[in-house]
SERO-4910 file (N, C-alpha, C, O; in steps of 0.05 Angstrom, whole numbers):
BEGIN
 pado doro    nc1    nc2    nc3   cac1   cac2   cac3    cc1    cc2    cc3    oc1    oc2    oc3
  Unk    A     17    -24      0      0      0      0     18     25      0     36     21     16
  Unk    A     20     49    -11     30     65    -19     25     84      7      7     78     23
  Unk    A     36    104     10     37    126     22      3    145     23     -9    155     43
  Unk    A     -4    145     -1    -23    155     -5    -52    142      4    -71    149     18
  Unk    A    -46    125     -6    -59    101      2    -67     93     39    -83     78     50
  Unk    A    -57    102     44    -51     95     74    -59    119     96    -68    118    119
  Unk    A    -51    147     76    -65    179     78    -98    178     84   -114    187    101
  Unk    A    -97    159     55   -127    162     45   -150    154     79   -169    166     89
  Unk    A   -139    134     84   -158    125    111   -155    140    125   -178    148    132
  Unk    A   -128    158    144   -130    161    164   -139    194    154   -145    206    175
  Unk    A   -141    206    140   -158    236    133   -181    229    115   -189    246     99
  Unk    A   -192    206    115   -221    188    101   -233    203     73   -254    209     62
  Unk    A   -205    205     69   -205    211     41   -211    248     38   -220    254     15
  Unk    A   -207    273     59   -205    295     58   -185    298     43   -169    279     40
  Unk    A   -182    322     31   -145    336     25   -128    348     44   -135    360     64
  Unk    A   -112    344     39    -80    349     54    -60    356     38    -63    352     14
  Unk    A    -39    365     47     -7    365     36     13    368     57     12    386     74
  Unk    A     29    351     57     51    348     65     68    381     74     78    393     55
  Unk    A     70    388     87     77    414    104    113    409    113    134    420    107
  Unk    A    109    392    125    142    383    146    150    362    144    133    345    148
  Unk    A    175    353    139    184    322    140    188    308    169    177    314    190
  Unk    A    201    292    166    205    275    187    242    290    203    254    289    181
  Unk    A    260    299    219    283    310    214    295    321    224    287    316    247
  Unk    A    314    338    227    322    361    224    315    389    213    325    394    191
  Unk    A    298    414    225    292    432    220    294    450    228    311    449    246
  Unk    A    281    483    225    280    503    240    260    503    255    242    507    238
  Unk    A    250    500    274    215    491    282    207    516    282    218    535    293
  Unk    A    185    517    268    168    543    266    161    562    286    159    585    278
  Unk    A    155    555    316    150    571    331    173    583    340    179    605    332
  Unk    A    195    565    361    212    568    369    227    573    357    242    581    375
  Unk    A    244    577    331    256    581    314    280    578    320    295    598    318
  Unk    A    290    554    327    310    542    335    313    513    317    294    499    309
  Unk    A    345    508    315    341    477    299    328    457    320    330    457    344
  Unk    A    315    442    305    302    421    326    298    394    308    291    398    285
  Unk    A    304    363    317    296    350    305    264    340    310    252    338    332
  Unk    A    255    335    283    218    336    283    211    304    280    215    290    260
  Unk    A    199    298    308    201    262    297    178    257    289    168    237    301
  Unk    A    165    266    273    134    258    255    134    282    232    150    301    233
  Unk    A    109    274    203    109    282    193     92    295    194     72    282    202
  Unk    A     84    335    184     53    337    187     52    352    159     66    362    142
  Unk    A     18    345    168      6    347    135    -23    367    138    -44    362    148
  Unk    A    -11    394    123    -29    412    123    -68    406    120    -75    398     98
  Unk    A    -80    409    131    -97    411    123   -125    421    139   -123    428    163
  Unk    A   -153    422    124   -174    429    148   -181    426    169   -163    418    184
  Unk    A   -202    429    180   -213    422    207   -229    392    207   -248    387    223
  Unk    A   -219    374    188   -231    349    187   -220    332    206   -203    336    223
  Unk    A   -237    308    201   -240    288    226   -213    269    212   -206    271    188
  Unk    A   -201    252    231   -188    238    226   -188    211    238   -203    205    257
  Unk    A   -174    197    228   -188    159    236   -168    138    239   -144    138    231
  Unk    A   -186    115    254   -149    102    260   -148     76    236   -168     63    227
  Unk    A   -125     73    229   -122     52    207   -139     24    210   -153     13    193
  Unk    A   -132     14    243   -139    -20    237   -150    -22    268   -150     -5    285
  Unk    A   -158    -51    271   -163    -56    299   -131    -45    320   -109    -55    316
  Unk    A   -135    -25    340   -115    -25    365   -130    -16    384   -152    -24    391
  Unk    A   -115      1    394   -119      5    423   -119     39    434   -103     49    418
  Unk    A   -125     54    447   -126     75    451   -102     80    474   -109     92    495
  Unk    A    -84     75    473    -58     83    492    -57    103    510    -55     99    534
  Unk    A    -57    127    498    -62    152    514    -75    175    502    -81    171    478
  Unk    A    -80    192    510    -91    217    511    -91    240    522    -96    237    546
  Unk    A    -88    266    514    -90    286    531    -77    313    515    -77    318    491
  Unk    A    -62    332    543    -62    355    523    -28    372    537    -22    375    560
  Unk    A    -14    377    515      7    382    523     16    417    512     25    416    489
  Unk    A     16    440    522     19    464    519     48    464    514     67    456    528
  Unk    A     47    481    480     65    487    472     81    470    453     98    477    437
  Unk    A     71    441    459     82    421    443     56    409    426     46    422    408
  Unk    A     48    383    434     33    365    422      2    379    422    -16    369    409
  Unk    A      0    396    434    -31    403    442    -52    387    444    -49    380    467
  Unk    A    -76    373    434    -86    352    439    -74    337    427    -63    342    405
  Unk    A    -76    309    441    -49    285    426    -63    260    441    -71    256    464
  Unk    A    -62    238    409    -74    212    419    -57    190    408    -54    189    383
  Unk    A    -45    171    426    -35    147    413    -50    132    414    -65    129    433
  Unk    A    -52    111    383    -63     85    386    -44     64    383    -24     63    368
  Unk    A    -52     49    398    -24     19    396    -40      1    374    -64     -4    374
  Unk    A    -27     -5    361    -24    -22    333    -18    -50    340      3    -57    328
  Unk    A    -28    -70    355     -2    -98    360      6   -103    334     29   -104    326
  Unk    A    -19   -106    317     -6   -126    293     20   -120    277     37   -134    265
  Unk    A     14    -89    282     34    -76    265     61    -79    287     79    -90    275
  Unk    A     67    -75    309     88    -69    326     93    -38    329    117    -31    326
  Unk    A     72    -17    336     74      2    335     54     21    347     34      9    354
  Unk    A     53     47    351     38     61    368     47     88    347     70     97    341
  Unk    A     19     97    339     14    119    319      8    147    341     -7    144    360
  Unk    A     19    171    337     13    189    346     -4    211    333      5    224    314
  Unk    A    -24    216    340    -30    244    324    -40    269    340    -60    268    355
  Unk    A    -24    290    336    -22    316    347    -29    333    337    -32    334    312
  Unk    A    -35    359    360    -43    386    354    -79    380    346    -91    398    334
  Unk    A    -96    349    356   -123    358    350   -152    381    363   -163    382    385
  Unk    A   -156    395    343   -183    411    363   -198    395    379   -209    407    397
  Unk    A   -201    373    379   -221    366    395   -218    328    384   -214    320    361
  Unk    A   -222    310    413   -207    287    413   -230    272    412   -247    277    430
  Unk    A   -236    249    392   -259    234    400   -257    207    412   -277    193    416
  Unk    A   -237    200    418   -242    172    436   -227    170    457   -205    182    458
  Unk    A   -240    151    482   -221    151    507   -204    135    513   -205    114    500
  Unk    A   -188    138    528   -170    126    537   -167     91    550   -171     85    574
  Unk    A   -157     69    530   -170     46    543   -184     34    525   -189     10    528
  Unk    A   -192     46    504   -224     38    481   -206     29    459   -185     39    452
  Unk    A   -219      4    450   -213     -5    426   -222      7    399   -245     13    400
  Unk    A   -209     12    376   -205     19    361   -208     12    330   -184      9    324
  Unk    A   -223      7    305   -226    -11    294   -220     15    260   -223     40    260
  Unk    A   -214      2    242   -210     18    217   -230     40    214   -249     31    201
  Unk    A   -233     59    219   -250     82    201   -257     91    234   -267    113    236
  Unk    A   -254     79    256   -262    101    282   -247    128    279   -225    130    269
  Unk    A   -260    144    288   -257    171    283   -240    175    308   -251    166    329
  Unk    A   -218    186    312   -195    181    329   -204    215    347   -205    220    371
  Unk    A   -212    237    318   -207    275    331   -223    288    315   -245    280    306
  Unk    A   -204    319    309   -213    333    290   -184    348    284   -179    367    299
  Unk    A   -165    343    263   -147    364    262   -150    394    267   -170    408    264
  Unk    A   -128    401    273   -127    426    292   -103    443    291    -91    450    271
  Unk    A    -99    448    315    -84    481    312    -68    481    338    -50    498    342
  Unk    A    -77    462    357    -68    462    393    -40    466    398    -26    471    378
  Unk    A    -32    465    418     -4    476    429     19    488    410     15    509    399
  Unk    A     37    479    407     59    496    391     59    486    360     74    468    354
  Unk    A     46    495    344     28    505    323     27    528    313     19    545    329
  Unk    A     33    536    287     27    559    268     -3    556    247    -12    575    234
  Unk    A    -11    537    248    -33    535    227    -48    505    232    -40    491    251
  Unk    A    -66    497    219    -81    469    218    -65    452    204    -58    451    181
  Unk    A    -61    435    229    -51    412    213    -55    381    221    -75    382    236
  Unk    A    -48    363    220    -43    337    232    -10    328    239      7    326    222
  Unk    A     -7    325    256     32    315    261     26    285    262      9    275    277
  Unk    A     37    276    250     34    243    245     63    219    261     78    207    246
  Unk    A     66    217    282     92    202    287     84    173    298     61    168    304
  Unk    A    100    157    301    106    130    303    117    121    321    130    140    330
  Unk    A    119    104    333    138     97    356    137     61    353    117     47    347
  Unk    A    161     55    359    154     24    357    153     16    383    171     22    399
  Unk    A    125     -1    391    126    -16    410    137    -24    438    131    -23    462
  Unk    A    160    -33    420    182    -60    438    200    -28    440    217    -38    455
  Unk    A    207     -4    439    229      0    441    219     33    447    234     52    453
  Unk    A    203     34    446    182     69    442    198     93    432    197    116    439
  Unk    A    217     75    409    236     92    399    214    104    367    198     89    355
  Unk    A    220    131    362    204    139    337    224    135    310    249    138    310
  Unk    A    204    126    287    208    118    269    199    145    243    183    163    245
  Unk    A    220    138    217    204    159    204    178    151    192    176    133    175
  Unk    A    152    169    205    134    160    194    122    143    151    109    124    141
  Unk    A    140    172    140    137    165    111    143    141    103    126    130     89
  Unk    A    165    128    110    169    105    105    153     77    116    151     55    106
  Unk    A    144     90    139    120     69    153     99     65    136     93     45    123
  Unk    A     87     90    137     65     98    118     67     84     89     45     80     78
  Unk    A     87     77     77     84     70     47     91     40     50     90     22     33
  Unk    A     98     38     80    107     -4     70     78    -11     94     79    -32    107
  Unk    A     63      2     98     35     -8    117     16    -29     92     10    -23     69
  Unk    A     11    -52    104     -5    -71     89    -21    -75    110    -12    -82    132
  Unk    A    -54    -70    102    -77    -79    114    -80    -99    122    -59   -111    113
  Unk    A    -94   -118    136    -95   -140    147   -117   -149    116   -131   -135    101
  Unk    A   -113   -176    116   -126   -189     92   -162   -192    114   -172   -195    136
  Unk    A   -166   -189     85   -204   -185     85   -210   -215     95   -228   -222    110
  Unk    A   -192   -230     83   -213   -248     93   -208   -276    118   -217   -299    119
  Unk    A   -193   -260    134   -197   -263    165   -193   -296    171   -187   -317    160
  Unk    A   -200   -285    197   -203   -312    212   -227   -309    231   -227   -327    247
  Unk    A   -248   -291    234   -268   -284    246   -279   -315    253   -278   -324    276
  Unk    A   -291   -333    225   -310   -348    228   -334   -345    218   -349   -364    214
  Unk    A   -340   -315    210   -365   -306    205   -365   -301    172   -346   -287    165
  Unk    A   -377   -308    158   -374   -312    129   -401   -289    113   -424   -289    120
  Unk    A   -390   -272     92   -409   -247     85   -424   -267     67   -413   -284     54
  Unk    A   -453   -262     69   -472   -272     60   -487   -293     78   -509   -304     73
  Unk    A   -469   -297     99   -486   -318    110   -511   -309    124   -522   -287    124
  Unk    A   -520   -331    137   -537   -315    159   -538   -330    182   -539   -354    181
  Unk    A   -538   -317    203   -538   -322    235   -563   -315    254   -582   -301    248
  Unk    A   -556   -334    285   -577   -322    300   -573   -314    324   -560   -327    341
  Unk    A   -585   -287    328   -574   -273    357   -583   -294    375   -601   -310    372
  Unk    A   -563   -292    399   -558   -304    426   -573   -290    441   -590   -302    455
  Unk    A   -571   -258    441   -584   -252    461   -595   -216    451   -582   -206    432
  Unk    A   -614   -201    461   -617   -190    454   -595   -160    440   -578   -150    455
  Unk    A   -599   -154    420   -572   -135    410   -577   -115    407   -600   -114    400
  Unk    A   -565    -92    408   -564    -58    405   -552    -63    371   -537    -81    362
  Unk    A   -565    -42    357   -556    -47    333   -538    -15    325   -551      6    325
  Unk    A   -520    -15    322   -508     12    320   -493     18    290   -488      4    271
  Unk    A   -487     49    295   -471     59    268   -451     58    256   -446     69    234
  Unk    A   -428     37    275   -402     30    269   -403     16    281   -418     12    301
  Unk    A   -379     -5    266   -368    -32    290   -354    -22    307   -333    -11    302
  Unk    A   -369    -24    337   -354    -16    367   -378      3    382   -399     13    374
  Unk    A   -367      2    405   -378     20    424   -372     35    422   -390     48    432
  Unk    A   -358     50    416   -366     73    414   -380     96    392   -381    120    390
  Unk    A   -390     75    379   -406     82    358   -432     86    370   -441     72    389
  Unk    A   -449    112    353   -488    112    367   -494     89    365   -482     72    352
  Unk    A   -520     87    383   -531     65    386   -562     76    357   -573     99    357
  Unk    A   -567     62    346   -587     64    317   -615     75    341   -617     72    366
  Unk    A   -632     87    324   -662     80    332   -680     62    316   -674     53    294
  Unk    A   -702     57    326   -717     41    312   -720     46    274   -715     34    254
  Unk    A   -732     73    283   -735     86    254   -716     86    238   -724     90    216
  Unk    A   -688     83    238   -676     74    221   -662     53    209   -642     51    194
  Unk    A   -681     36    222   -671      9    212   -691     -3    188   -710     12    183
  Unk    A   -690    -29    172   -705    -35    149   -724    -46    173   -722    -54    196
  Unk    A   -748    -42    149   -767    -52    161   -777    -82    174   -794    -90    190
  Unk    A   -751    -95    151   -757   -126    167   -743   -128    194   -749   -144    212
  Unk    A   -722   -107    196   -716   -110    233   -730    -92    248   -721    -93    270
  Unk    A   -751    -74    246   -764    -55    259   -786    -91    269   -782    -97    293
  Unk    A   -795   -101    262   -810   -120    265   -802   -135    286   -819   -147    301
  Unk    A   -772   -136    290   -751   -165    309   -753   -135    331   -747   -147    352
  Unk    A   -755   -122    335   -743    -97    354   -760   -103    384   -783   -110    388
  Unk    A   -740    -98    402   -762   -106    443   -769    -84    438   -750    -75    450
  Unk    A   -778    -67    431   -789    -35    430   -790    -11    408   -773     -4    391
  Unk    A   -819      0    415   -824     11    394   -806     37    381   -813     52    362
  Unk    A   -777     37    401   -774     61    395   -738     58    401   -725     75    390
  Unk    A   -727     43    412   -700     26    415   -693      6    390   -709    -12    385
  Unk    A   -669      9    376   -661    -11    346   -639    -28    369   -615    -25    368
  Unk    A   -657    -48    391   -648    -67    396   -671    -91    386   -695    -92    387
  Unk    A   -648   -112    375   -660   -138    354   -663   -157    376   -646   -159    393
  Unk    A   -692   -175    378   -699   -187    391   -674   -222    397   -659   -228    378
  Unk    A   -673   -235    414   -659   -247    410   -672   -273    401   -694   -280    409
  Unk    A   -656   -287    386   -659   -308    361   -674   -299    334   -687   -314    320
  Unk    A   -668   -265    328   -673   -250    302   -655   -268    288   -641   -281    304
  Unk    A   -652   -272    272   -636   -283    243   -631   -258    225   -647   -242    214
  Unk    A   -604   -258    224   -587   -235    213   -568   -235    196   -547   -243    206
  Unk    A   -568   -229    170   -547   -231    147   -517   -222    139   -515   -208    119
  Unk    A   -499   -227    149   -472   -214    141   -466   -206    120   -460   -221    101
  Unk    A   -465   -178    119   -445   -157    101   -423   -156    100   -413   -159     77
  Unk    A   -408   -153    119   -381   -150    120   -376   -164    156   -392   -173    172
  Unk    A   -348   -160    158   -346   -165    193   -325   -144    195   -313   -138    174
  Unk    A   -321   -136    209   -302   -114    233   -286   -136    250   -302   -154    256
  Unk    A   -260   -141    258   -242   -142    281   -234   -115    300   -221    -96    291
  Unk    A   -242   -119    328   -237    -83    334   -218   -110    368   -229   -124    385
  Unk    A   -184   -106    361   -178   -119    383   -186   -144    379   -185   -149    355
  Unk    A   -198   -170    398   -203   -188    394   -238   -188    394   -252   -207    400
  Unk    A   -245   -166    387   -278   -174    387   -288   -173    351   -276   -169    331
  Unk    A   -306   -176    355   -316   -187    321   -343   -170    318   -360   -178    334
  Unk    A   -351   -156    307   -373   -143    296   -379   -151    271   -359   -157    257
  Unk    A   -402   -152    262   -425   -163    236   -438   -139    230   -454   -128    245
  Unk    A   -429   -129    202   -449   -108    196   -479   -122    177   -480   -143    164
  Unk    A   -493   -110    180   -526   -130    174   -533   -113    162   -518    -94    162
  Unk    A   -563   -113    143   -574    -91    127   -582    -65    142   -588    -45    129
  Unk    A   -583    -66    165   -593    -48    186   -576    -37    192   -578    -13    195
  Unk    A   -548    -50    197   -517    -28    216   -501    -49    225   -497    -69    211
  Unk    A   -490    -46    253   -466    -60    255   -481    -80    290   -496    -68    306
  Unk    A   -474   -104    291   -479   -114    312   -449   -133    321   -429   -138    307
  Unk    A   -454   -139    345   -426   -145    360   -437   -178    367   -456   -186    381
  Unk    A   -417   -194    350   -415   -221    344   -399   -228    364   -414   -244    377
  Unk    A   -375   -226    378   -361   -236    395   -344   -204    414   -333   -185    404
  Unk    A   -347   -210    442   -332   -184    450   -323   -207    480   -335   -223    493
  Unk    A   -300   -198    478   -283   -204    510   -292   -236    510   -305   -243    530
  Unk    A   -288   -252    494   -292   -281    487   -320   -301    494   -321   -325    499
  Unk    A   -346   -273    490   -362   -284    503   -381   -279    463   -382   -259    448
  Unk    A   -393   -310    457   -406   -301    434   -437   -297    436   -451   -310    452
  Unk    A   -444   -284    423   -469   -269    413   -482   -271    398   -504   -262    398
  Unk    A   -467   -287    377   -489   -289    346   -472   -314    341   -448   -315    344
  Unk    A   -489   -337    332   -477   -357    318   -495   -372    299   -486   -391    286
***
């Protein structure tokens, strides 16, 4: 997967440009040489997203430097992604993480001249930083077609009653009735909650890995097939 390619997810396909390398520079505020261990990439006040199933490492807010700043830990990859300087942070600390979760909102926070995203890396085993560009262009997705168990097209039956929501994970909304198809408004405990009755029979679209839990997206939205090794839909 290419550099761009790899862009494309974590600014969900917004525009950007490349602003600062990874290096040796003048740093813009302080205007002093400084080495810059991430790359940032100009752009709006858009939302940004984490690559694959991890982990939410830390969070918080650092004046003058990182301003809002969130790592996610990566196992598969061996790595922990940073992204800095966001207006405003959307997930907590502890929460699992799955491709297309919305991580912030790029921004402008602590020692900053303009909107941007700072993109850095750290590996794992050693929490030494890496140059991101090169990360970024040798990153390969996890193959589609898994080891879940859960096969697209099949169909399954809830265990127990399910919250049907807008993304694979918690921390995605939970749906309402009204927006679900009408053949699950029918399976629903209530006239006004898009929770599916249990032993609804439910069709796989796609599946999500977020960590070791497994989500099923259905014609309705996303439901949670396996979480913390306890199953739900089989």
């Amino acid at each position: 997967m290419s550099s761009e390619s790899t862009l494309r997810i974590i600014f969900g396909g917004a525009a950007y440009r490349r602003s600062s390398g990874y290096g040796w520079r003048i740093h813009p505020v302080k205007k002093t040489k400084k080495f810059h261990y991430g790359v940032d990439y100009a752009c709006g006040k858009v939302p940004v997203y984490a690559l694959e199933s991890g982990t939410v490492y830390r969070r918080g807010y650092q004046a003058g430097g990182a301003g809002n700043y969130v790592y996610v830990k990566y196992p598969r990859l061996g790595v922990a992604v940073a992204y800095f300087h966001l207006t405003s942070i959307a997930v907590k600390q502890g929460k699992s993480v799955g491709r297309g979760t919305r991580i912030g909102v790029a921004g402008t926070t602590g020692g900053s001249t303009g909107v941007h995203l700072h993109i850095g890396v750290r590996n794992l085993s050693t929490w030494k930083w890496q140059n991101p560009e090169t990360w970024l262009a040798n990153y390969s997705a996890p193959s589609s077609n898994g080891s879940s168990g859960y096969r697209v097209g099949s169909t399954y039956t809830l265990r127990t009653n399910m919250n049907v929501r807008t993304g694979p994970g918690t921390n995605y909304a939970k749906k309402k009735r009204s927006a679900l198809t009408v053949n699950a408004r029918a399976h629903c405990t209530s006239a006004s909650s898009a929770v599916l009755k249990k032993g609804t029979r439910v069709t796989c679209k796609a599946t999500h890995t977020v960590g070791s839990d497994i989500w099923l997206q259905i014609p309705s939205g996303w439901v949670c097939a396996r979480k913390s090794g306890k199953i739900y839909i089989s």
